[in-house]
C-alpha positions as CSV (number, residue, x, y, z in Angstrom):
1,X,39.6,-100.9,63.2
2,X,42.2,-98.3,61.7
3,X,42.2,-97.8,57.4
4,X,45.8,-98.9,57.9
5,X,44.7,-102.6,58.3
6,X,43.3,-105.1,55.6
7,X,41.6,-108.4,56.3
8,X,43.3,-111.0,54.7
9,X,41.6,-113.9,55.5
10,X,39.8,-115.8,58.1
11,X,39.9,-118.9,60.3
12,X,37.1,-121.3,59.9
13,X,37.9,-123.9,62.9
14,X,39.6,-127.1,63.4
15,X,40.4,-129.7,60.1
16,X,40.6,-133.1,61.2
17,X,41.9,-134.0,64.9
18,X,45.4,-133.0,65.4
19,X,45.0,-128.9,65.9
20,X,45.1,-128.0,61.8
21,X,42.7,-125.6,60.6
22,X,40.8,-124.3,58.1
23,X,41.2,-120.9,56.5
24,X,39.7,-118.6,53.8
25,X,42.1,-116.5,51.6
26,X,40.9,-113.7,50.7
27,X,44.1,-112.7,48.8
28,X,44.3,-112.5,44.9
29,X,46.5,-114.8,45.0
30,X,45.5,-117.5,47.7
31,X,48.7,-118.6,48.9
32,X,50.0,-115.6,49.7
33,X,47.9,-115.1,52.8
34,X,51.4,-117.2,54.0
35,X,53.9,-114.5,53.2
36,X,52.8,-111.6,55.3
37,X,54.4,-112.8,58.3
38,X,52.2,-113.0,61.7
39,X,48.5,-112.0,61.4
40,X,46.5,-110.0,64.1
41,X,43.1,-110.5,64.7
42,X,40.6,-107.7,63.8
43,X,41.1,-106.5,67.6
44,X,44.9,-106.4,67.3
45,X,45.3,-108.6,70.7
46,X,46.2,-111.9,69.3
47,X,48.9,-112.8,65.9
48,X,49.2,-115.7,64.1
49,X,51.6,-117.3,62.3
50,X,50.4,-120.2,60.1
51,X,51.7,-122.8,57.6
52,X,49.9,-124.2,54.2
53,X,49.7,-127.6,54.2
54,X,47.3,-127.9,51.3
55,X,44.7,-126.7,49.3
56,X,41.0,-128.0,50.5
57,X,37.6,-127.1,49.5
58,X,37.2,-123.4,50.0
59,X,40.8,-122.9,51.4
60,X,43.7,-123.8,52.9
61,X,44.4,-126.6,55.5
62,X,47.2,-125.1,58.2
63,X,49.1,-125.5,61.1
64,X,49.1,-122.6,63.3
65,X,52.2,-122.0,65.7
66,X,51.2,-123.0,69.0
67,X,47.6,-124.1,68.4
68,X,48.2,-128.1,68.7
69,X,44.3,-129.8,69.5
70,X,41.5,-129.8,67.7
71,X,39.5,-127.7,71.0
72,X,42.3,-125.0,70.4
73,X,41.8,-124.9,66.5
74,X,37.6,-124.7,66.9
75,X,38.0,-121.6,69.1
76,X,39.6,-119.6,66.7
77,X,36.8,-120.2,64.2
78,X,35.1,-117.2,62.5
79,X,38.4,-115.2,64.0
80,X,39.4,-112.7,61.1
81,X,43.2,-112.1,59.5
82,X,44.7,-109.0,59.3
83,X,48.0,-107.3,58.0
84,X,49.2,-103.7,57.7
85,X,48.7,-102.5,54.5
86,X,52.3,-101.3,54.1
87,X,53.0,-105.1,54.1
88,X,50.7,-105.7,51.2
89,X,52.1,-105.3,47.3
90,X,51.2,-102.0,45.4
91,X,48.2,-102.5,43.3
92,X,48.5,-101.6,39.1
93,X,46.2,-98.5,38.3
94,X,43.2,-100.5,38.0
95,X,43.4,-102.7,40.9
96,X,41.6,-101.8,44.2
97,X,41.8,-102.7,47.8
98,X,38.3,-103.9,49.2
99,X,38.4,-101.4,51.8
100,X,39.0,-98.8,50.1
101,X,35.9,-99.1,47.8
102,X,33.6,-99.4,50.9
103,X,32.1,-95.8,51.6
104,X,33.0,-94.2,48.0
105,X,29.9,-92.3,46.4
106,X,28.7,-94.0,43.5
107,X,27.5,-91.3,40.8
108,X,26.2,-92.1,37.2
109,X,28.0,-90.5,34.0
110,X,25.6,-87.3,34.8
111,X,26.8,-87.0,37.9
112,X,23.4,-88.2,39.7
113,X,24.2,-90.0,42.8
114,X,23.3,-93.7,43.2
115,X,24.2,-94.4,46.8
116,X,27.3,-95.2,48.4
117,X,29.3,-98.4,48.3
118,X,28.1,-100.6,51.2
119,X,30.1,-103.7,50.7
120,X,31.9,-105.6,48.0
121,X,31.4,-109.3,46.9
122,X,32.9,-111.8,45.1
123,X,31.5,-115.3,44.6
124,X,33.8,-116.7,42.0
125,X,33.0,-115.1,38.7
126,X,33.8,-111.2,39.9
127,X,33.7,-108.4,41.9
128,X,30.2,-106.5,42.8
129,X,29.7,-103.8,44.8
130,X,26.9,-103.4,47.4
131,X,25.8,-100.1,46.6
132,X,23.1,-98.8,49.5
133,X,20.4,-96.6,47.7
134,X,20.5,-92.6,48.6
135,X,18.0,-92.0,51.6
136,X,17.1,-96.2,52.3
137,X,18.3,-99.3,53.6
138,X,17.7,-100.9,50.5
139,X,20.7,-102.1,47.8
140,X,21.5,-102.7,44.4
141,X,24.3,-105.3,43.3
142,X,26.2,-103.4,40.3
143,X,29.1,-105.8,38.6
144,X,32.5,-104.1,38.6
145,X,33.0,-104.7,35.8
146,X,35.1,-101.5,33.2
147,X,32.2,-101.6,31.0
148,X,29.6,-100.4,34.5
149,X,32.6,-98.9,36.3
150,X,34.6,-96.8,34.0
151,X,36.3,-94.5,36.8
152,X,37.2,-94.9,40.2
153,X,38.5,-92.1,42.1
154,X,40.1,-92.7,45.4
155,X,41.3,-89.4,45.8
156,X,37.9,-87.4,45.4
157,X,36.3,-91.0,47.0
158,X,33.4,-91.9,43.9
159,X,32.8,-93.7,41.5
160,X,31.6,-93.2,38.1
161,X,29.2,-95.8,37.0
162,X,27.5,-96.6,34.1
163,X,25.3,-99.3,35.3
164,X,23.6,-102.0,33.2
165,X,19.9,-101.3,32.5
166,X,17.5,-102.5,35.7
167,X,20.5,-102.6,38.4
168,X,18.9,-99.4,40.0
169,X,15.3,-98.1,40.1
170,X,14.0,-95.7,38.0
């Protein structure tokens, strides 16, 4: 998949019997997974274009053009929603794209290297990265927070981090 794409959500199968689905936002603002026009899946073969009908437990309920039976709907479970990022908003200064955190070099304020950023999670309260240790297989969860993340630099692709006591091994 190309940098120039960003997954904004995915499908998680049929809700109820008449071909609406579930899906997952993963926009900052929920409902706007709905304004971006058609989605393509991660292989760029199929688009989408969907309707909110309402908020549910962990999404949205919608009707996707031309998907019209519950069979249809459960097929396109787990399929992943993406957009061009030139479609997406500008982010302020201190707002980041998941994407583009995955694969920066996390170093500490003495310029140590911690590992790279693996993956980034969010599970309600805020964002952590997934940083995979220097030389392992092994990760630490650091909270991306200002306070443990004082400086991100796209550009130069690290991260300065000033990580909470016991995040990382000694």
């Amino acid at each position: 998949m190309s940098d120039d794409r960003i997954c904004v959500g995915s499908i998680g199968g049929a809700y109820g019997v008449q071909g609406d689905a579930r899906i997952k936002s993963f926009c900052a603002e929920p409902t706007a997974i709905a304004d971006y026009g058609p989605l393509a899946s991660e292989d760029g073969k199929h688009t989408v274009s969907l309707t909110l009908l309402r908020p549910i437990k962990n999404g949205f309920a919608v009707r996707i053009d031309g998907v019209t039976t519950k069979e249809e709907a459960d097929a396109l479970k787990g399929v992943k929603l993406y957009v061009n990022r030139d479609t997406l908003p500008a982010l302020p200064d201190d707002e980041y794209y998941h994407t583009d955190l995955v694969g920066l070099t996390v170093l500490d304020t003495g310029g140590e290297e911690l590992g790279k950023v693996h993956a980034v999670h969010n599970h309600g309260a805020s964002d952590v990265l997934e940083i995979r240790l220097p030389g392992s297989s092994a990760t630490a969860l650091l909270p991306f927070t200002l306070d443990a993340v004082p400086t991100v630099d796209l550009a130069s692709g690290r991260i300065i981090a000033d990580p909470p006591e016991g995040v990382f091994p000694e």
